[in-house]
mmCIF file of the C-alpha atoms, coordinates in Angstrom:
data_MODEL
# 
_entry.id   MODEL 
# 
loop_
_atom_site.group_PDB 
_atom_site.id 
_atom_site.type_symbol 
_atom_site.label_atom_id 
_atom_site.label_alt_id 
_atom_site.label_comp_id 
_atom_site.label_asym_id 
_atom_site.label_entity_id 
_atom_site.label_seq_id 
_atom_site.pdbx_PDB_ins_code 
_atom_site.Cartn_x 
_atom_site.Cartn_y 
_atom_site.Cartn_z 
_atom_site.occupancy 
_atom_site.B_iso_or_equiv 
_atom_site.pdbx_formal_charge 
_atom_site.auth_seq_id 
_atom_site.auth_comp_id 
_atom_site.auth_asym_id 
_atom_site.auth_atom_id 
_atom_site.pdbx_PDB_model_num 
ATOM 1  C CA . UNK A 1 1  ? 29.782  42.562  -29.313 1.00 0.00 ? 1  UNK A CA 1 
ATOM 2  C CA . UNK A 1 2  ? 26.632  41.673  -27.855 1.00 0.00 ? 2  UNK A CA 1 
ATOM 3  C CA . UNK A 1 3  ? 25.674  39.927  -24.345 1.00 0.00 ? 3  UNK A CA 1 
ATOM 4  C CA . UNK A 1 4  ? 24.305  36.704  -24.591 1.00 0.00 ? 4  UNK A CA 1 
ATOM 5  C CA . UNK A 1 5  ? 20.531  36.666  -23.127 1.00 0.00 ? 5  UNK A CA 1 
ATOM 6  C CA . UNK A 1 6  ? 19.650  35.923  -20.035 1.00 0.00 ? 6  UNK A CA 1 
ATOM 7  C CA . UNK A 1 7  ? 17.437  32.477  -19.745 1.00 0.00 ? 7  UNK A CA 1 
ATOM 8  C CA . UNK A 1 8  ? 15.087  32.852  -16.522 1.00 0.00 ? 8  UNK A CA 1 
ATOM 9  C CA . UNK A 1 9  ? 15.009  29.001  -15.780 1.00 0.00 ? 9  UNK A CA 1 
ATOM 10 C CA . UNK A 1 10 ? 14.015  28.760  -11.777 1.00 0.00 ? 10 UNK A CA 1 
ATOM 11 C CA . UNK A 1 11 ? 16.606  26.367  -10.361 1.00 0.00 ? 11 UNK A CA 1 
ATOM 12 C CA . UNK A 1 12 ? 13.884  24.632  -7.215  1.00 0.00 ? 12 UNK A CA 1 
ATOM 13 C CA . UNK A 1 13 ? 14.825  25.080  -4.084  1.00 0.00 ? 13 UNK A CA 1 
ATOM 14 C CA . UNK A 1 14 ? 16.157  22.254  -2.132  1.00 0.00 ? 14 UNK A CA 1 
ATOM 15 C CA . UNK A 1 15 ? 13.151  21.715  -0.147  1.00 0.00 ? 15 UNK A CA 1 
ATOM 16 C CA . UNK A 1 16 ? 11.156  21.343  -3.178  1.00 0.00 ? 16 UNK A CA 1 
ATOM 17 C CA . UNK A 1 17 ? 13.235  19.126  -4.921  1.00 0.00 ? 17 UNK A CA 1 
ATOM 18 C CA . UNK A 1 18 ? 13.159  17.100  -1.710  1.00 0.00 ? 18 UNK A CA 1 
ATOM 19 C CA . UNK A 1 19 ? 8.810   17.602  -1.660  1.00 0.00 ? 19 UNK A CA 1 
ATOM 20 C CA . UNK A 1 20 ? 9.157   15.778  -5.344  1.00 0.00 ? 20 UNK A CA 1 
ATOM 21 C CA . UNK A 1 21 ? 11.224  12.788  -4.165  1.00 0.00 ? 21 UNK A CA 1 
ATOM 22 C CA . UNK A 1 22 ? 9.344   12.759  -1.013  1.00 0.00 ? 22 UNK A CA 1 
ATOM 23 C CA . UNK A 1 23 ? 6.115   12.307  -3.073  1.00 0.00 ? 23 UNK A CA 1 
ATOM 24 C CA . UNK A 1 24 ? 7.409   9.970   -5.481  1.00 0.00 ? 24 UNK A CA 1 
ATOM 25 C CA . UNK A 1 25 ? 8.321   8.011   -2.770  1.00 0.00 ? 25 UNK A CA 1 
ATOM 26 C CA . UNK A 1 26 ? 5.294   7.927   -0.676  1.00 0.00 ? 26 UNK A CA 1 
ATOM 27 C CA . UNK A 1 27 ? 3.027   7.160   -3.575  1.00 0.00 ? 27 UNK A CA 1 
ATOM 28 C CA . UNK A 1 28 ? 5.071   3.948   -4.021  1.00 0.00 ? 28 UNK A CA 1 
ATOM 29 C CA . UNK A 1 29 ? 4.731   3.141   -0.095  1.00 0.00 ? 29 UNK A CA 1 
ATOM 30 C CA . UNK A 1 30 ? 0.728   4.007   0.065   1.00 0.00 ? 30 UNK A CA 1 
ATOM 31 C CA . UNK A 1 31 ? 0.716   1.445   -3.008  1.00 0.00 ? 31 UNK A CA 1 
ATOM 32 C CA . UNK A 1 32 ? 2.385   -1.013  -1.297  1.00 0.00 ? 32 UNK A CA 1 
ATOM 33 C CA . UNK A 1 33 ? 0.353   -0.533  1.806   1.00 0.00 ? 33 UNK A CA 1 
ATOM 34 C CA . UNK A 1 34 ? -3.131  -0.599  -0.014  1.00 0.00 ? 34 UNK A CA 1 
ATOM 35 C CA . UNK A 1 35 ? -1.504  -3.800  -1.373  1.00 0.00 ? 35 UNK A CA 1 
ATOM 36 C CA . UNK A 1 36 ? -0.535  -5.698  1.849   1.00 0.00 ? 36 UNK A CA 1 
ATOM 37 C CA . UNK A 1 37 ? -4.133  -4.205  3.719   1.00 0.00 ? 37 UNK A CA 1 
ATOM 38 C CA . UNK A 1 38 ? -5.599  -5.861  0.776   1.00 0.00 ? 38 UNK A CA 1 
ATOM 39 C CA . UNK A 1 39 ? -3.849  -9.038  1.045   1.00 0.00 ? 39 UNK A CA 1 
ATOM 40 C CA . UNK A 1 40 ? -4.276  -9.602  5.018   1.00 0.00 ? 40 UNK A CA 1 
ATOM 41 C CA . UNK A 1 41 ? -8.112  -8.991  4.173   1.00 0.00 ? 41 UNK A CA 1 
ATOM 42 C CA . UNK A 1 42 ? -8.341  -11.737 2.066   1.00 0.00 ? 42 UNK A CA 1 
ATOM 43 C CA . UNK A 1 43 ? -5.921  -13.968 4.638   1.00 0.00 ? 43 UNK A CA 1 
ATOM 44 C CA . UNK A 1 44 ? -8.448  -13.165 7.450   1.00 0.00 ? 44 UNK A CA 1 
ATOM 45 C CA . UNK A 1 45 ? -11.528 -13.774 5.599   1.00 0.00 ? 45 UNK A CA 1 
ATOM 46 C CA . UNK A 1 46 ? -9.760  -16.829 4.433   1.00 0.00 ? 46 UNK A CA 1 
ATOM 47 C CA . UNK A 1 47 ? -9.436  -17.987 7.692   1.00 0.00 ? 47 UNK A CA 1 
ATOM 48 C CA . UNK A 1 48 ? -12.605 -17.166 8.792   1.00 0.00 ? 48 UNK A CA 1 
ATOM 49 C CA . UNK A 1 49 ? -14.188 -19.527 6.400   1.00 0.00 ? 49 UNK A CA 1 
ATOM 50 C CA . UNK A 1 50 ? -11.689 -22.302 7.532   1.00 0.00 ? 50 UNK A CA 1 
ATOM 51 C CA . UNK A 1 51 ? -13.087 -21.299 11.200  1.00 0.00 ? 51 UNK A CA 1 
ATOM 52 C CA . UNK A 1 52 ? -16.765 -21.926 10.117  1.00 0.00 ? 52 UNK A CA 1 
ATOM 53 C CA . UNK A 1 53 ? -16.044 -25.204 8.343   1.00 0.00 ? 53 UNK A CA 1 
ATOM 54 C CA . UNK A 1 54 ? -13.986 -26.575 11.183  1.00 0.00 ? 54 UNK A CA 1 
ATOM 55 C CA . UNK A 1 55 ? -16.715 -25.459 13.652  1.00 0.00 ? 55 UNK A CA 1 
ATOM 56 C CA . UNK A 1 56 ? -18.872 -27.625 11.425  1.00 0.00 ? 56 UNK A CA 1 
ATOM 57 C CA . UNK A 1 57 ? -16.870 -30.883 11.632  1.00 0.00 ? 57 UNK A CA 1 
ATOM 58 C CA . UNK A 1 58 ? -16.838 -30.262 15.531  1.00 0.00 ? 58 UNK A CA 1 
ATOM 59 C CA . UNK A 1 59 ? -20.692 -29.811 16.173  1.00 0.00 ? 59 UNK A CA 1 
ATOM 60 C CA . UNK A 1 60 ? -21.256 -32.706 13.551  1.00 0.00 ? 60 UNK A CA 1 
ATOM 61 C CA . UNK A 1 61 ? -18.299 -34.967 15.181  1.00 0.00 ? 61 UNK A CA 1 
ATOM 62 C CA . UNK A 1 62 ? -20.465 -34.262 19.133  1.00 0.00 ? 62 UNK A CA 1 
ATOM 63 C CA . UNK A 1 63 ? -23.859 -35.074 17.802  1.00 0.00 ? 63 UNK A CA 1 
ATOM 64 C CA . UNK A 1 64 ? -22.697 -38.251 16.794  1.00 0.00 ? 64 UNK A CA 1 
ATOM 65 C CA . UNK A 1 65 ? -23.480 -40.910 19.638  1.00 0.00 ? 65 UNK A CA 1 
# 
């Protein structure tokens, strides 16, 4: 009777197995960062231009006599 063979399949560690979630995870979150930075640039530069225009209406609304 012969022994079965041997398979030399490296079981990871726990701390790499937790490195691979850990990664998965953080991609995800620095996506969804990059995302909201994104948005509040547009939100501020959105409100700068309603800044400028409403500036307008005030300088126009004094030089009226």
């Amino acid at each position: 009777m012969q022994a079965a063979p041997v398979r030399a399949t490296a079981i990871p560690s726990f701390s790499a197995a937790l490195r691979a979630v850990e990664s998965l995870l953080m991609s995800s979150g620095q996506r969804t960062a990059r995302r909201n930075a994104w948005t509040s640039v547009l939100e501020d530069r959105r409100r700068a231009k309603d800044r400028v225009e409403a500036q307008r209406v005030l300088d126009r609304a004094a030089d009226r006599p």
